[in-house]
C-alpha positions as CSV (number, residue, x, y, z in Angstrom):
1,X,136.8,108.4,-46.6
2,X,138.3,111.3,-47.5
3,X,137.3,111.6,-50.9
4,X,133.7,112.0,-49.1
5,X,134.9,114.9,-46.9
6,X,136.0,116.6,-50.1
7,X,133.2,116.5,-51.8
8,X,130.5,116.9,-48.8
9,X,133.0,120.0,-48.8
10,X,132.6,121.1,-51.9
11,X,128.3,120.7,-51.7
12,X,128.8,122.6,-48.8
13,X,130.8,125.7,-50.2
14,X,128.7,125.3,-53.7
15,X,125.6,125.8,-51.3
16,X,126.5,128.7,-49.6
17,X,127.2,130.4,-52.8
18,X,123.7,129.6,-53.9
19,X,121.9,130.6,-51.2
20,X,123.8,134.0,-50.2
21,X,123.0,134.9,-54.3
22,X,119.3,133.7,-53.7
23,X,119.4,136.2,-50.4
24,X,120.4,139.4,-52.9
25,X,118.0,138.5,-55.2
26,X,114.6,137.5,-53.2
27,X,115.4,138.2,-49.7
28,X,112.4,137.6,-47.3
29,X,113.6,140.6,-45.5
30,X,114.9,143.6,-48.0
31,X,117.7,146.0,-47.0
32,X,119.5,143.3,-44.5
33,X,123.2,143.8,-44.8
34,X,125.2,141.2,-45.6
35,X,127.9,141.9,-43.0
36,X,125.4,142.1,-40.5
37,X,125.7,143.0,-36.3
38,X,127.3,139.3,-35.2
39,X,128.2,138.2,-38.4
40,X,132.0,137.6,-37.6
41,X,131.6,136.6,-33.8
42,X,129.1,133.9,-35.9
43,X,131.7,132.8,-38.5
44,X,134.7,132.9,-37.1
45,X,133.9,132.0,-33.6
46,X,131.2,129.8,-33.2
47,X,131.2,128.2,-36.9
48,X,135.0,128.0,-36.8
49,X,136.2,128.0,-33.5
50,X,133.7,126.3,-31.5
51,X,132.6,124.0,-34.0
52,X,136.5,122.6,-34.4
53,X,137.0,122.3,-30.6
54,X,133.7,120.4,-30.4
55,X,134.2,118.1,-32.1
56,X,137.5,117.0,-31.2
57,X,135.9,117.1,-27.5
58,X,132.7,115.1,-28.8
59,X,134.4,112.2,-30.7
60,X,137.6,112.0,-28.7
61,X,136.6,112.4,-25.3
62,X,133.4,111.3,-25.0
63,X,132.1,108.8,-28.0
64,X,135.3,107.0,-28.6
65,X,136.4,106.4,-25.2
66,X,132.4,105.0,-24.7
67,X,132.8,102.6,-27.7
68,X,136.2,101.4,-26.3
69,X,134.6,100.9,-23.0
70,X,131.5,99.0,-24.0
71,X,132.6,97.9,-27.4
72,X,129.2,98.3,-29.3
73,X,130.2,99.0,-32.4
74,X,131.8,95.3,-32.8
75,X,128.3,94.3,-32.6
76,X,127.5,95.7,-36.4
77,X,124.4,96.7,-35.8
78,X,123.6,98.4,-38.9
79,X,127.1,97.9,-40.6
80,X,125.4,95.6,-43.5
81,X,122.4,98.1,-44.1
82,X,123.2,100.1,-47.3
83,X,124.9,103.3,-46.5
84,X,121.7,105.3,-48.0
85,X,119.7,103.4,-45.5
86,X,121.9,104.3,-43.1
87,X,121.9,107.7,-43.3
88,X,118.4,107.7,-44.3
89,X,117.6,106.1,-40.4
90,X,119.7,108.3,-38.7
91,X,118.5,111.4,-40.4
92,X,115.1,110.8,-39.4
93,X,115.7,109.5,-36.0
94,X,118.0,112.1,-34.7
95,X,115.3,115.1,-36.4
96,X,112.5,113.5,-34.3
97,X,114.5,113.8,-31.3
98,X,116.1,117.1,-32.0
99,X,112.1,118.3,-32.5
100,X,111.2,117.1,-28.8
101,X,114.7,118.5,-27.2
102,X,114.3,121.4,-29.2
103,X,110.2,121.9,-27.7
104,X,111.7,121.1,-24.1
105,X,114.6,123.6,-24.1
106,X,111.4,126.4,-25.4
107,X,109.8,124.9,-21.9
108,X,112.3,124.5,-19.5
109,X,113.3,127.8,-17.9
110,X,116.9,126.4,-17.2
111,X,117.3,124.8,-21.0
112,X,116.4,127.8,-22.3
113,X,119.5,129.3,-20.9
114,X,121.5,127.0,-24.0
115,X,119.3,128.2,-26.0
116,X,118.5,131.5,-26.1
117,X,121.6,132.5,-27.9
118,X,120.6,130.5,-30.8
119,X,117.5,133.4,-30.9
120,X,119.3,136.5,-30.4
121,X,120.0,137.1,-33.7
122,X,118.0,140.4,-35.1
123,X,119.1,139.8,-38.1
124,X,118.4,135.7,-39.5
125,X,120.4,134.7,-42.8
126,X,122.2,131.8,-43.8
127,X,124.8,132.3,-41.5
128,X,122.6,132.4,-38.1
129,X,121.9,128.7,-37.7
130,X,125.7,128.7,-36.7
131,X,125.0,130.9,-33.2
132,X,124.8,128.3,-30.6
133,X,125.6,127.9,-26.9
134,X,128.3,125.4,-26.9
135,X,126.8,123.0,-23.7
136,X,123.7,122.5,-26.6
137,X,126.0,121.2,-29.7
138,X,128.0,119.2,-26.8
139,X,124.3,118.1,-26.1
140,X,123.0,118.0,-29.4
141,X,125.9,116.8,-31.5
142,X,126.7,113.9,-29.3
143,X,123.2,112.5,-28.9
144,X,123.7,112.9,-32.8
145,X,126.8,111.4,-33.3
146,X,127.1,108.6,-30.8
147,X,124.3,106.1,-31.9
148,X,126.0,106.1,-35.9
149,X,129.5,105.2,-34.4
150,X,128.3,102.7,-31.5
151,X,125.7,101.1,-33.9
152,X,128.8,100.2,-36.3
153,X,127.2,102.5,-38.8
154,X,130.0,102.9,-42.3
155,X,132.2,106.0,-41.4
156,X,131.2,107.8,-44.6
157,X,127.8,108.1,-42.5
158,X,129.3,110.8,-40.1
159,X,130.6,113.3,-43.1
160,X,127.5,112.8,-44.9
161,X,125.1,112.9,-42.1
162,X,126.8,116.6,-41.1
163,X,127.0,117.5,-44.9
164,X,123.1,117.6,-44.3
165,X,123.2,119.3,-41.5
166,X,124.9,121.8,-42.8
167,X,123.0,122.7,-45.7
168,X,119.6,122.2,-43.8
169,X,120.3,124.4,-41.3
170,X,121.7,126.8,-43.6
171,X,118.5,126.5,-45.7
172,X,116.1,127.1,-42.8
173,X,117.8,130.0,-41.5
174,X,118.7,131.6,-44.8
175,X,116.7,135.3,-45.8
176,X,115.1,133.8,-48.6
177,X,111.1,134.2,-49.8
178,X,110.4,131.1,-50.3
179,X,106.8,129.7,-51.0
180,X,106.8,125.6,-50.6
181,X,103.2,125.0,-51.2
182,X,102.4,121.9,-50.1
183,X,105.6,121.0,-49.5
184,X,106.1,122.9,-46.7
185,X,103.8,120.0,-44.6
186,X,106.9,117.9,-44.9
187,X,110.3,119.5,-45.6
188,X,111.1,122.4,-43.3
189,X,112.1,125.4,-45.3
190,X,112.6,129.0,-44.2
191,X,108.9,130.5,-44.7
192,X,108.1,128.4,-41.4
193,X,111.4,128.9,-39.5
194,X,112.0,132.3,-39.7
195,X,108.7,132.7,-38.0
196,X,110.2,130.8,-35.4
197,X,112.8,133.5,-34.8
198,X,110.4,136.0,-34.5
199,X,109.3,137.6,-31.2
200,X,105.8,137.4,-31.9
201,X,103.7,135.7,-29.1
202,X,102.2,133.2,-30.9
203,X,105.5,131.7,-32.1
204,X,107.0,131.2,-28.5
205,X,106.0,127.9,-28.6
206,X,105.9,127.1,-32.5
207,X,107.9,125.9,-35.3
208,X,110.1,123.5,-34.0
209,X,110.9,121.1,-36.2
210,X,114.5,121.3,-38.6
211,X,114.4,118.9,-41.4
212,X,110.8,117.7,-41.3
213,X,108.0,119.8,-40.7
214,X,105.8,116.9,-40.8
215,X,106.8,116.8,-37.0
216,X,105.5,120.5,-36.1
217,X,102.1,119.3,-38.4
218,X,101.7,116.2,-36.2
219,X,102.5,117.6,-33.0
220,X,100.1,120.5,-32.8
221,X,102.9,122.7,-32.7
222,X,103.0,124.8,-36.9
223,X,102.1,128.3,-37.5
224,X,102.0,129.4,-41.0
225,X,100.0,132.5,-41.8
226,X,99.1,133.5,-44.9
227,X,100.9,136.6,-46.7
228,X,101.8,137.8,-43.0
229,X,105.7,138.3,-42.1
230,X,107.0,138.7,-38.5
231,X,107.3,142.2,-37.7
232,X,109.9,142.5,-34.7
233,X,112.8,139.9,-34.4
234,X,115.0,138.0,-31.8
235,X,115.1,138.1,-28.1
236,X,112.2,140.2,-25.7
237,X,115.4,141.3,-23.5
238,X,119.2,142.7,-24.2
239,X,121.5,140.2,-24.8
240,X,125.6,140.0,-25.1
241,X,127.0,140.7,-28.4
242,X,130.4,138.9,-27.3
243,X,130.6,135.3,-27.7
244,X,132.1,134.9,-24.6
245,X,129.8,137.1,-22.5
246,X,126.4,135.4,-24.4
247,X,127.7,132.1,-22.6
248,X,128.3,133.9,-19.2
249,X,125.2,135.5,-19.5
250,X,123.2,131.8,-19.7
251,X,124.6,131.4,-16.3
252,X,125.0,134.8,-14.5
253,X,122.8,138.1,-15.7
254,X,124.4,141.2,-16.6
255,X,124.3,144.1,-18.8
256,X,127.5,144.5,-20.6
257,X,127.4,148.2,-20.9
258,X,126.9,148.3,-17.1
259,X,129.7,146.2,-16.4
260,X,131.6,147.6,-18.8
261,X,131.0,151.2,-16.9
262,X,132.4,149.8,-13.6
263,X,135.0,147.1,-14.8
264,X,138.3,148.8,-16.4
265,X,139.1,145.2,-17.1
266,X,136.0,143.7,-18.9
267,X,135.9,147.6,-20.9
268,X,139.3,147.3,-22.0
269,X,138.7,143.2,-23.3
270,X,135.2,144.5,-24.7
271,X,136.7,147.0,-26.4
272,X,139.2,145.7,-27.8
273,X,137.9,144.0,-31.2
274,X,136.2,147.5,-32.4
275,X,139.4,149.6,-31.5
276,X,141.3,146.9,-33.9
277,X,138.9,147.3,-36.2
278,X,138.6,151.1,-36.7
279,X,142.8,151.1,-36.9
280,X,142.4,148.6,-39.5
281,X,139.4,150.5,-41.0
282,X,140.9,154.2,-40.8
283,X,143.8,152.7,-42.5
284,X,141.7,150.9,-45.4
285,X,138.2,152.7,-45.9
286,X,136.8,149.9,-48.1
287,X,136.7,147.8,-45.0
288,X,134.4,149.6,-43.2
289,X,131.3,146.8,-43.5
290,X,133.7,144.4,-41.1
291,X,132.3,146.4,-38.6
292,X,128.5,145.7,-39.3
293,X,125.7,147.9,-39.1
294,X,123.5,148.4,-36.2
295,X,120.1,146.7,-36.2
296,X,116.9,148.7,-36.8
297,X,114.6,148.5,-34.0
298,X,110.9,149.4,-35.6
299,X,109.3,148.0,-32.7
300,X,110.7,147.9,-28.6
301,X,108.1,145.1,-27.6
302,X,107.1,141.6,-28.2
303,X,104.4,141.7,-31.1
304,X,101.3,140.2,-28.8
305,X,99.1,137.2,-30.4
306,X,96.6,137.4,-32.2
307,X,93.2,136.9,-30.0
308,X,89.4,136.2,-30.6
309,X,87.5,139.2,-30.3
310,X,90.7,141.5,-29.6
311,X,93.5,142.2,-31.7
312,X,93.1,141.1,-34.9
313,X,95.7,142.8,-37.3
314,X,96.7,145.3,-33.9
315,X,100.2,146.2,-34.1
316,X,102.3,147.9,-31.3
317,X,103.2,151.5,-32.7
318,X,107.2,151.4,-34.1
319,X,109.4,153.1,-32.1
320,X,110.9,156.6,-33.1
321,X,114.4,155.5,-35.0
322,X,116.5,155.7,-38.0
323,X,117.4,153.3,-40.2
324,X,120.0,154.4,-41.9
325,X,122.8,152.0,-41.3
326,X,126.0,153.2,-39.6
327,X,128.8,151.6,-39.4
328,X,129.5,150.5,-35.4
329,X,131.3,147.4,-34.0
330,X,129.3,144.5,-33.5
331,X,131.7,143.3,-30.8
């Protein structure tokens, strides 16, 4: 078992390499900064952080105490399919229902409070699959993780199964021009999911599959224009930059520059990262780019669909700004 965690390790790292080298060389999106606004609240806080406390909270508390309770795994559902099979089934099963959870949450105004974060990214590389609201990995990852451990699945299953994951999501997420052909009618890629991160209208309710796009094909639900790239990116409204405000804000709206201006408490906790930062930075120049750059705002609305006999290849006017990056805290 562990020898699998070492190497599902080592795919992992090995990937990243590759695809952070593919992003320098043929980036779907030129100019993006590779310490970008977020990118250490993403790594070290929700890829790190959350995704260690999760899981002890997710196999601990709630799948190992329900297999002790009901005892399914004695029942060896699966244990004598081969472990390819195995994975295989559960890779499949779990993307189909991640495709229809993931098409609900875009529905449901109360969902779409878990999710939202996920999309408030201006910036998608290989590194923004990570940002997601903790209550949908509890969600997700549990739904993922249960049916393998109470259907007596081999425990090499779980490693591998997140090894996957992993790379997939990295994959789908990463700011690479890509053209599948074909191919991209079955195995998701980032040409269709980056669209999906887009705030264009006619992608609102698009692109949802992860692994297989066959799903979004089936479904009704692709969008894949030719030669066209998304234009404006993310959210239609502000969101937190701070981990911990983004999941305050899914249940309670603010701004936080408001509350910053009338809280001396929440000014002096949201301050308090980029004040470290610039002693750390005025003290070793070359460390500037911790900070991140501000993200370039070409255009300050939703891109609007596409219509019959409308606004065919209409684009709002960009707004007036520079884009020359500065360097700022990305709180």
């Amino acid at each position: 078992m562990h020898h699998v965690e070492l190497i599902t390790t080592a795919i992992l790292l090995i990937w990243v390499a590759i695809v952070i080298t593919l992003e320098r060389v043929i980036p779907y999106r030129k100019g993006l900064p590779f310490f970008r606004e977020g990118f250490w609240t993403d790594l070290v806080l929700y890829t790190f952080v959350q995704s260690y406390a999760l899981k002890i909270i997710i196999f601990d508390y709630i799948i190992q105490p329900l297999d002790q309770h009901f005892g399914f795994s004695k029942l060896h559902f699966v244990t004598g399919w081969p472990i390819w099979v195995q994975v295989l089934f559960f890779v499949i099963t779990h993307d189909f229902y991640i495709y229809w959870f993931h098409r609900f949450q875009h529905s449901s105004p109360f969902f779409w409070r878990t999710h939202e974060a996920h999309h408030s990214g201006k910036q998608v590389d290989w590194l923004a699959g990570s940002r997601s609201h903790a209550v949908e990995i509890l969600i997700n990852q549990t739904i993922e993780f249960a049916p393998i451990v109470l259907l007596g699945a081999d425990p090499m299953v779980v490693p591998i199964k997140a090894c996957i994951d992993a790379v997939w999501g990295i994959w789908i997420h990463c700011n690479v021009d890509v053209r599948s052909g074909r191919l991209q009618y079955f195995i998701n890629g980032p040409e269709m999911h980056l669209w999906h991160h887009a705030d264009h209208e006619e992608v609102f309710y698009a692109n949802f599959s992860t692994k297989f796009a066959f799903w979004d094909w089936i479904f009704g639900t692709a969008y894949l224009p030719d030669g066209r790239k998304p234009q404006k990116w993310g959210l239609p409204y502000v969101f937190p930059k701070d981990y911990f405000s983004q999941h305050v804000f899914s249940v309670a709206r603010f701004s936080e520059e408001e509350l910053a201006k009338r809280s001396r408490l929440f000014r002096a906790y949201h301050g308090i990262r980029g004040r470290l930062l610039t002693k750390l930075t005025d003290r070793v120049p070359a460390l500037k780019p911790l900070h991140g750059w501000p993200v370039p705002e070409p255009y300050s609305e939703t891109i609007p669909a596409q219509r019959p006999g409308g606004n065919f290849g209409q684009i709002p006017a960009p707004a007036a700004s520079s884009h020359t990056p500065t360097a700022v805290s990305s709180r």
